[in-house]
ZATI-90783 format. One line per field, with one value per residue: x, y, z of N, C-alpha, C in turn. Coordinates in pm, whole numbers. Each point is the difference from the previous one (the first is absolute). Example, Ala and Ser with C-alpha at 12.3 -4.5 7.8 and 13.67 -1.06 7.14 Angstrom:
BEGIN
n.xx: 1319:-35
n.yy: -569:105
n.zz: 780:-72
ca.xx: -89:82
ca.yy: 119:119
ca.zz: 0:6
c.xx: 90:-77
c.yy: 120:109
c.zz: 0:73
***
This chain:
BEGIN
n.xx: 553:-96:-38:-144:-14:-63:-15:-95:125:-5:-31:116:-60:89:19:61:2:75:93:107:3:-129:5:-119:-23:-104:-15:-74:-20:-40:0:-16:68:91:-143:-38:136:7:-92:-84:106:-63:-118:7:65:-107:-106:29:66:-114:-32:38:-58:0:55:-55:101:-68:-70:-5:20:-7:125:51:21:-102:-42:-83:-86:76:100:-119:-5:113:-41:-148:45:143:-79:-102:114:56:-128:-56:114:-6:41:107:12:35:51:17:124:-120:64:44:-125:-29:128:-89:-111:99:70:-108:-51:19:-2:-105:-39:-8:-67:-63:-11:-26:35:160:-47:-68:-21:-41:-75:-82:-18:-35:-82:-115:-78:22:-18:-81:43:16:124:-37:122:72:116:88:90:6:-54:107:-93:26:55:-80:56:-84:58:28:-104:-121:-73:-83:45:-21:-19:-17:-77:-3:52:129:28:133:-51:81:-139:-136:-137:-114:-117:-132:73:93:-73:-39:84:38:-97:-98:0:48:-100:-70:18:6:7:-139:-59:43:-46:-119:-48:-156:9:-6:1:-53:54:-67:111:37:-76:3:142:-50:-45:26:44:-97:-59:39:-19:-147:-49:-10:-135:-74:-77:7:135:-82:80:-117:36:-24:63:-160:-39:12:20:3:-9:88:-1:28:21:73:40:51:49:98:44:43
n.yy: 2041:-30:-82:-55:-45:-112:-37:-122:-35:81:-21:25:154:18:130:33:129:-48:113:40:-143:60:-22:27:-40:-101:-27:-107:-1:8:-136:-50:142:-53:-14:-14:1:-92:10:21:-92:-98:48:-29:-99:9:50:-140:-67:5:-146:-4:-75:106:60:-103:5:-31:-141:-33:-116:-18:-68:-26:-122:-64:20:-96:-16:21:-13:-89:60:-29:-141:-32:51:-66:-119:28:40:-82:14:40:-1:-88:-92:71:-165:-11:-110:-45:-87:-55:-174:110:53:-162:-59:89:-27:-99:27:60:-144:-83:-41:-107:83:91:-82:-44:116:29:-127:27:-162:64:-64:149:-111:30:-111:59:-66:-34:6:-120:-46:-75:-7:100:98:113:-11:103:-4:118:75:43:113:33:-31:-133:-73:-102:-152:-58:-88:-61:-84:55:-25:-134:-92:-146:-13:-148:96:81:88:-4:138:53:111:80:-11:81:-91:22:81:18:-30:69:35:-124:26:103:-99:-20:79:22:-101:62:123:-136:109:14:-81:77:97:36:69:24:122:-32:91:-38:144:102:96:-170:1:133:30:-124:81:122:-149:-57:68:34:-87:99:-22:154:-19:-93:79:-20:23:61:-116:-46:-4:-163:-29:-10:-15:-84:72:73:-98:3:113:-54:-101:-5:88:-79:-69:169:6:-178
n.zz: -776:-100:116:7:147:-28:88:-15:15:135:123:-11:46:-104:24:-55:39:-97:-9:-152:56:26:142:-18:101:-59:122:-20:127:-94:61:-116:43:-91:-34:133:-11:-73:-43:63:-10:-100:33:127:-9:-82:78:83:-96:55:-39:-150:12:-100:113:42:9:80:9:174:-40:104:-78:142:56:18:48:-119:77:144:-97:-35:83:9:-117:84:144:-62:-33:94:76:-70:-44:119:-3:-65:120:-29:-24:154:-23:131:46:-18:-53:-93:39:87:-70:-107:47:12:-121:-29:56:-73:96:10:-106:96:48:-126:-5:115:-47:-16:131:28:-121:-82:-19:-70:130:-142:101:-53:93:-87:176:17:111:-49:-22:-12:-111:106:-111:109:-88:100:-57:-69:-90:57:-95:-76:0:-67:66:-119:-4:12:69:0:187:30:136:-32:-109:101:-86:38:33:11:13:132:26:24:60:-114:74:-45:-127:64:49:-101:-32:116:61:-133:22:131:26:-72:124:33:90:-93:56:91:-78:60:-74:124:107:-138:-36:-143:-62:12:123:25:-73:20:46:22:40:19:108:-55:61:73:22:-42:118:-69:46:-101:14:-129:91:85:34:50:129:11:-61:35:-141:123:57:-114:-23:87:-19:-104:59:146:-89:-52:122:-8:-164:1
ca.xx: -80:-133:-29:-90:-28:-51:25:-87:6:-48:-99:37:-25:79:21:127:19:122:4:124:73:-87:-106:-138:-88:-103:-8:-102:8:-164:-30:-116:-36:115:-70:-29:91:162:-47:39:152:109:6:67:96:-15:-76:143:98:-21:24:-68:62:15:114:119:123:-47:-88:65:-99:15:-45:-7:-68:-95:-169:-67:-85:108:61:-45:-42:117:-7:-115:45:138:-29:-103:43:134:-76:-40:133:48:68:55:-30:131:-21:86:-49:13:108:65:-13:45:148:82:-38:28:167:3:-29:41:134:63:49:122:114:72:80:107:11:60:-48:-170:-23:-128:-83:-128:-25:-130:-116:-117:-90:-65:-161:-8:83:99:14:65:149:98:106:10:129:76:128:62:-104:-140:-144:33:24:-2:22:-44:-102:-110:-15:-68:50:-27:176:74:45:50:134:21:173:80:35:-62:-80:-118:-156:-29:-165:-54:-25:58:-126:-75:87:135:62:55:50:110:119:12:79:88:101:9:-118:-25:-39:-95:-122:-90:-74:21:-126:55:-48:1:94:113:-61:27:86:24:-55:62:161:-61:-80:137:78:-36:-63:-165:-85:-98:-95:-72:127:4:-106:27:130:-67:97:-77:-100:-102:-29:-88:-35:-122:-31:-90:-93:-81:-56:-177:-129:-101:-55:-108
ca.yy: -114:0:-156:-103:-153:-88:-141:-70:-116:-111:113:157:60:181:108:117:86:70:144:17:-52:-6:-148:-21:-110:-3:-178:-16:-206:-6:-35:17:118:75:-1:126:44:31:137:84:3:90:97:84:23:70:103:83:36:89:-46:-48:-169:7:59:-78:-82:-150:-58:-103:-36:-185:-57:-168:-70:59:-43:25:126:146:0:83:195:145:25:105:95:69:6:81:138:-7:-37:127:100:-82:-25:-156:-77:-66:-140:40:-101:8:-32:80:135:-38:5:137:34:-37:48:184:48:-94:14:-118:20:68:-119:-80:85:10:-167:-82:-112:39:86:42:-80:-28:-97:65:-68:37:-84:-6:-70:-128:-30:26:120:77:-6:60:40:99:27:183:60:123:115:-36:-64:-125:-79:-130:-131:-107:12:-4:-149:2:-153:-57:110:-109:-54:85:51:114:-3:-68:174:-15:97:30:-59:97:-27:-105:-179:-46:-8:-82:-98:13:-130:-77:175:21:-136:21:83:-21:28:86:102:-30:91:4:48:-62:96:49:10:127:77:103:30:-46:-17:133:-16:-82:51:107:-36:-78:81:67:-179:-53:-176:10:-77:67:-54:-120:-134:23:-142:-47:-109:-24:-155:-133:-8:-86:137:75:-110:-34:107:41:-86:88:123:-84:-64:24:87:-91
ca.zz: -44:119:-30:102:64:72:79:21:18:138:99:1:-160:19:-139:-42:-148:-10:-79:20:151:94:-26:92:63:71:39:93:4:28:-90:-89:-12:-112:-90:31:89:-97:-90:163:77:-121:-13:99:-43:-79:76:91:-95:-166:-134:-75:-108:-122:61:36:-85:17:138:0:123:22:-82:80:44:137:17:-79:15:-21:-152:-85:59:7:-139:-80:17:-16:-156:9:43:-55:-142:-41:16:-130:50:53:123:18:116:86:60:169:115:3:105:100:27:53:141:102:7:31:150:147:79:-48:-132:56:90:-154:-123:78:33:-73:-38:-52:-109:22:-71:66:-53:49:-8:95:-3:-116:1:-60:31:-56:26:-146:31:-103:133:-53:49:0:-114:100:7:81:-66:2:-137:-6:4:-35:-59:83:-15:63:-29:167:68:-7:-165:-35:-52:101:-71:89:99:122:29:92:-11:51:-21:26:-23:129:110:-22:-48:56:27:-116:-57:77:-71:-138:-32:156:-48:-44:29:193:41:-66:7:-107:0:-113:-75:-94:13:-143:-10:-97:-137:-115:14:-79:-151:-47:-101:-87:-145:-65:-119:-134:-9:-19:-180:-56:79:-35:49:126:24:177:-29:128:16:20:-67:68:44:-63:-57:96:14:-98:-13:95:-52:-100:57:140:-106:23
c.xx: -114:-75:-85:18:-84:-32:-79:-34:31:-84:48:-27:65:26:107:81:161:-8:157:58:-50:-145:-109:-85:-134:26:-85:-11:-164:-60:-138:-71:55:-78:-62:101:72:-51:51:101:54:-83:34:160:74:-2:119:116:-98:16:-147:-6:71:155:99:73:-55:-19:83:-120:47:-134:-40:148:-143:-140:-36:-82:84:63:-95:-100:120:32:-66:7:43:-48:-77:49:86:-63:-71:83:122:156:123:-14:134:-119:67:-48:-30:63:135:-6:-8:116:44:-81:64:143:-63:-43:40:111:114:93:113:123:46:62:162:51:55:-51:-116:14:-159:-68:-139:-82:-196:-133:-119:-115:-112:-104:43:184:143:35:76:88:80:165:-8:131:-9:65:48:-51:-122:-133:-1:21:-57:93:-57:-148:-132:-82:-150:-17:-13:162:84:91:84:158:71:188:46:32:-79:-67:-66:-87:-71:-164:-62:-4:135:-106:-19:133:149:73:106:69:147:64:49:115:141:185:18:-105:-20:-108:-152:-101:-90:-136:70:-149:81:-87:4:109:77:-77:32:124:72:-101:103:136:-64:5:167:87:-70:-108:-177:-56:-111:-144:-102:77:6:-64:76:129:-88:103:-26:-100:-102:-70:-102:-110:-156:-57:-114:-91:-127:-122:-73:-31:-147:-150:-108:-141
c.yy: -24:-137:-32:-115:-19:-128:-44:-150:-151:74:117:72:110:33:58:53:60:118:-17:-24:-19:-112:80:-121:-12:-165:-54:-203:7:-170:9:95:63:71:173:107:69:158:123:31:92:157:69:33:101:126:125:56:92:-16:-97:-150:61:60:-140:-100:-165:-50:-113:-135:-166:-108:-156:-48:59:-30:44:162:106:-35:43:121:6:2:59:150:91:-7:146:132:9:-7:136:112:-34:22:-182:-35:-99:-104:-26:-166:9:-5:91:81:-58:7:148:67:-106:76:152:6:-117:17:-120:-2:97:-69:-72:66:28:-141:-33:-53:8:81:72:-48:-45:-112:-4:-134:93:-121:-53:-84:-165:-70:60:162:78:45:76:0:148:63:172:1:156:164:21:-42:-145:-5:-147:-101:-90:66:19:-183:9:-111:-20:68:-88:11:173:-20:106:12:-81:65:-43:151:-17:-37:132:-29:-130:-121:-53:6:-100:-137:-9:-120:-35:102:-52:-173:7:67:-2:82:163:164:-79:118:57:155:15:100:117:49:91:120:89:24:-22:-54:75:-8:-100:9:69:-39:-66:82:99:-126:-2:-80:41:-71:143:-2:-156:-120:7:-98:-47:-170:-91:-137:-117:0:-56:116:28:-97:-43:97:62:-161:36:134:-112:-62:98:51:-135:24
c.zz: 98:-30:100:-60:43:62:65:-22:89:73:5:-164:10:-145:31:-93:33:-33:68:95:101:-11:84:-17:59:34:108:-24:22:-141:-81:-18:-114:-92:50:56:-130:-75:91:17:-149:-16:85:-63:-147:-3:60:-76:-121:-108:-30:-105:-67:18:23:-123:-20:93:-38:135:29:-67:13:-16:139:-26:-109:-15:-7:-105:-32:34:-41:-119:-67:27:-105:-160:-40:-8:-141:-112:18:18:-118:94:-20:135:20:98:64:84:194:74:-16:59:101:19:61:68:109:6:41:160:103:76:-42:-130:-9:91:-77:-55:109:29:-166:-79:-77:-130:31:-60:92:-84:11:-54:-4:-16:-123:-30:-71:29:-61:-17:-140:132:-126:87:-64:82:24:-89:55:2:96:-7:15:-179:6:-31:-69:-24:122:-5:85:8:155:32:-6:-106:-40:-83:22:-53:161:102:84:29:85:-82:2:-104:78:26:112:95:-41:-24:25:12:-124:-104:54:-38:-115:-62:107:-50:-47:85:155:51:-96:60:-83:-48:-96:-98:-145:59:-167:18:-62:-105:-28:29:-87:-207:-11:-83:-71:-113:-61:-31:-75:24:77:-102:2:132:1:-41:135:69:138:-62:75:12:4:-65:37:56:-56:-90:143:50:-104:-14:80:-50:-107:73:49:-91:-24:51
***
């Protein structure tokens, strides 16, 4: 099975292309550069494996929650490649490839999985501007992936909803709100990191079981997630003011 990613949706921008079990990677923390970076990476990556759009099984790309702008490159991206290769497209949530970039490398997440007490649950924030953070919980599953908890949200850290498992803090929106994160969660969560970024890696990874559940669309269902309609709303007011 052969599958790209792509990921562009906080300051970090990366690509990666599965082929039968194997992940290659391009990743770079370069912000407001995604626009000139992401093409590059996927053809290098291309290049190297010797393949072609029209060769791969389907694209897969992060779909948000994350900065307006990146969603939508890694949408226009993935629409683009996946329309001229008449490719399925898997959406893949951000804060999902955060969870399982913290269970595939932290140490910390290895000290939970070895702790009884500690179910593997990643209690994942990131920073959502205007006082408040997109929030997902997300559980290890025994394949090594993550599963969602309850539902994705986008809410002050006060108002979060959360199961009853004791886990690890993990992204952004702990840098900004640990204080009221950790009262919130008194009991459940003593432990936090915050230097989390998604990557392509686990986007395609997390495509690949997607797309073998069935749960590719069509290219023209391939739509950024953003959770806060306020978001994109002021965003496009902004774009008519500037056309005034």
């Amino acid at each position: 099975m052969k599958v790209l990613a792509v990921e562009t949706s906080t300051d970090a921008c990366s690509a990666a292309l599965y082929i039968e079990g194997e992940v290659s990677e391009r990743f770079t923390l370069t912000p407001k550069e995604h626009t000139r970076l992401i093409l590059p990476m996927i053809d290098e990556l291309m290049a190297e494996a010797g393949l072609r759009p029209q060769q791969l099984d389907a694209m897969a790309f992060s779909c948000g929650p994350g900065s307006f702008t990146g969603v939508r490159i890694a949408t226009g991206v993935t629409q683009g490649i996946a329309l001229g290769a008449d490719l399925p497209v898997v959406p893949v949530s951000t804060l999902a490839a955060i969870a399982l970039g913290f269970f595939d490398h932290s140490a910390l997440a290895h000290t939970a999985n070895d702790n009884a007490s500690i179910s593997p649950v990643a209690y994942t924030a990131m920073d959502a501007r205007m006082g408040e953070i997109f929030w997902g919980v997300y559980q290890q599953t025994e394949e090594g992936l993550v599963t969602l908890l309850g539902d994705e949200a986008v809410t002050p850290a006060s108002a979060i909803e959360f199961p009853t498992l004791t886990g690890v803090g993990v992204g952004s929106g702990w840098g900004v709100y640990a204080e009221v994160l950790q009262a919130r969660l008194a009991g459940l969560v003593t432990q936090y990191e915050v230097d989390y970024l998604p990557r392509a890696s686990a986007i395609v990874r997390l495509g690949v079981r997607d797309f073998k559940a069935g749960l590719a669309v069509p290219v023209e269902q391939a739509m950024p997630v953003y959770l806060r309609d306020k978001v994109a709303q002021t965003e496009a007011e902004r774009h008519a003011l500037k056309q005034v």
